[in-house]
N, C-alpha and C positions, 0 to 999 in steps of 0.2 A: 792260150797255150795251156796245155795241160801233161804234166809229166808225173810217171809211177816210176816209183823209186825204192829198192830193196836196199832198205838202210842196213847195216851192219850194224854188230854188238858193239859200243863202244865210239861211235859216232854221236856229236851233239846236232842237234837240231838249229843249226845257224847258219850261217856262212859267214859271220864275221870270225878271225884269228882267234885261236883260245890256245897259247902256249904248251905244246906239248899234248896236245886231240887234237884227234881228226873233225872235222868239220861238211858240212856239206859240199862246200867250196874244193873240197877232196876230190870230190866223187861227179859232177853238175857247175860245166862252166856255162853257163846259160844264164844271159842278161835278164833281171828281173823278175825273176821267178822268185818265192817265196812260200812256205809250207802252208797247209792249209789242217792244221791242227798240228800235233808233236807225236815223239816218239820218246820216253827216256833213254838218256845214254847206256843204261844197259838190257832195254829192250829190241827188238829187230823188226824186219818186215816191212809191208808197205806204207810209205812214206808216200802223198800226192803234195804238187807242186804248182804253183800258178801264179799266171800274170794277170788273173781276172782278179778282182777286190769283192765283187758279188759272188764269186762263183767261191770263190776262199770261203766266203761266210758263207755258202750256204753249206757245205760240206763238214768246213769246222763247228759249227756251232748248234748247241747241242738243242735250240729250239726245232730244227728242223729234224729231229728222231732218224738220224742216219745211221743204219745199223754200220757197226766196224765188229768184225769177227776177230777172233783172239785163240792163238793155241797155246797153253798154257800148261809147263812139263809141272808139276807139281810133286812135292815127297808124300810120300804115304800112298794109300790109294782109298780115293775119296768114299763115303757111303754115298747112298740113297740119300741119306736126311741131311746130308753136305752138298749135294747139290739141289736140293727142294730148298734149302737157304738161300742159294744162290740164285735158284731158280726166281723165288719169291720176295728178293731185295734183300742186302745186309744192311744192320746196322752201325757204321763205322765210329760211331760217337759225336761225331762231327756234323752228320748227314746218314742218312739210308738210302742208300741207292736204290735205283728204280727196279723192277725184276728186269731178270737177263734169262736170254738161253743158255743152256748149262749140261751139256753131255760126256760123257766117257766117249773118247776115242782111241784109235789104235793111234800110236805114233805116225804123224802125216809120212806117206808115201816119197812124197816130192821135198820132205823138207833137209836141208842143206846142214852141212856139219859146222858147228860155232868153232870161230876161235876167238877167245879161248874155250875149253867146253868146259861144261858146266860139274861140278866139284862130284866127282862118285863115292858114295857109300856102299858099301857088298850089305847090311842089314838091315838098310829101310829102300824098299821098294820106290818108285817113282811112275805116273800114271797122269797120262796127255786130258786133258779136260778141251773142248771147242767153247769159244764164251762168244755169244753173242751181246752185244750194248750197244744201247742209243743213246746215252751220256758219253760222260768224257771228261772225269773228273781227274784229279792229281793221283797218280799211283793206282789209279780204283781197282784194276784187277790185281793187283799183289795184294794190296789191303783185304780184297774180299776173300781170296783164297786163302790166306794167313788168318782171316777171324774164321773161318768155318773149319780150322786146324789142320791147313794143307798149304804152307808154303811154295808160291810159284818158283822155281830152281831156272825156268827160261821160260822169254813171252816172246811170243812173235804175233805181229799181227800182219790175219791173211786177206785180207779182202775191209773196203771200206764201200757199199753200197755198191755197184757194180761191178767195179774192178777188185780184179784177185792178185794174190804177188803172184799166183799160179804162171809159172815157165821167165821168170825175171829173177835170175841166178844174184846171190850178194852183191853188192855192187853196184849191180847194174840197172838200168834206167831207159824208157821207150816214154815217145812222147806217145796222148791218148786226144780218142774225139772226146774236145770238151764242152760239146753239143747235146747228144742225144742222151745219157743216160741221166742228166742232173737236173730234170722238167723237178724240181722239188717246188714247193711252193710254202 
């Protein structure tokens, strides 16, 4: 079995009880299932879920270069030579991430209103980035967008290798074929 699931802002990635959050267990009463990588609690978007232990790994783990797209509202509005950093790996201190795809977009058409939304300023502008990664490290795209001087303000992520959160409203959750599109090797 395999399930897409539009995590909400503010949800933890568990199902076990955490006092006062929401949990998966919220959202997905479905025996056995369990995520197949994370989301931070205040990240959004799709979330995949599974009762496969092979199929988990091959999707979470970042030897198998699974692209996961990322829409990322960021302050300021990025240059050129801010996203050729990003394009070309950041240094985080820690590690340098791999290059990423790295685009100016218009604000996604389909994307749904946070609550809570995100803090507004009237003086500093804010400007959608698309991030393409095939890691999947701790925080990686806030850190990356914060070292090249553009604060991610809200991250959704839209798509992990096949599937897209495209028409699965907050919330909400369809199970998928966990057959044809995951031939990874």
């Amino acid at each position: 079995m395999l399930i897409a699931f539009n995590k909400p802002f503010g949800v933890i990635c568990k199902f076990r009880p955490e006092p006062g959050c929401r949990t998966l267990a919220d959202y997905i009463n479905v025996a056995n299932v369990y995520p197949a990588g994370r989301l931070d609690t205040d990240s959004e978007g799709l979330l995949l879920l599974t009762d496969d232990g092979a199929l988990q790994a091959r999707i979470a783990n970042p030897r198998h270069k699974l692209a996961k797209i990322y829409w990322a509202q960021v302050e300021g509005a990025p240059t050129e030579a801010a996203l050729t950093q990003l394009r070309n790996g950041v240094d985080l201190g820690d590690f340098k991430t791999e290059p990423v795809g790295a685009r100016l977009i218009d604000e996604p058409s389909n994307l749904w209103s946070r609550d809570p939304p995100i803090r507004y300023r009237a003086k500093i502008p804010t400007a959608w980035l698309e991030l393409t990664l095939r890691e999947g490290k701790n925080r990686q795209v806030r850190r990356m967008t914060a070292r090249v001087g553009f604060p991610t303000l809200r991250l959704v992520r839209a798509g992990i290798g096949p599937v897209s959160v495209h028409g699965l409203a907050p919330a909400a959750w369809r199970e998928i074929d966990a057959a044809a599109p995951w031939a990874i090797t």
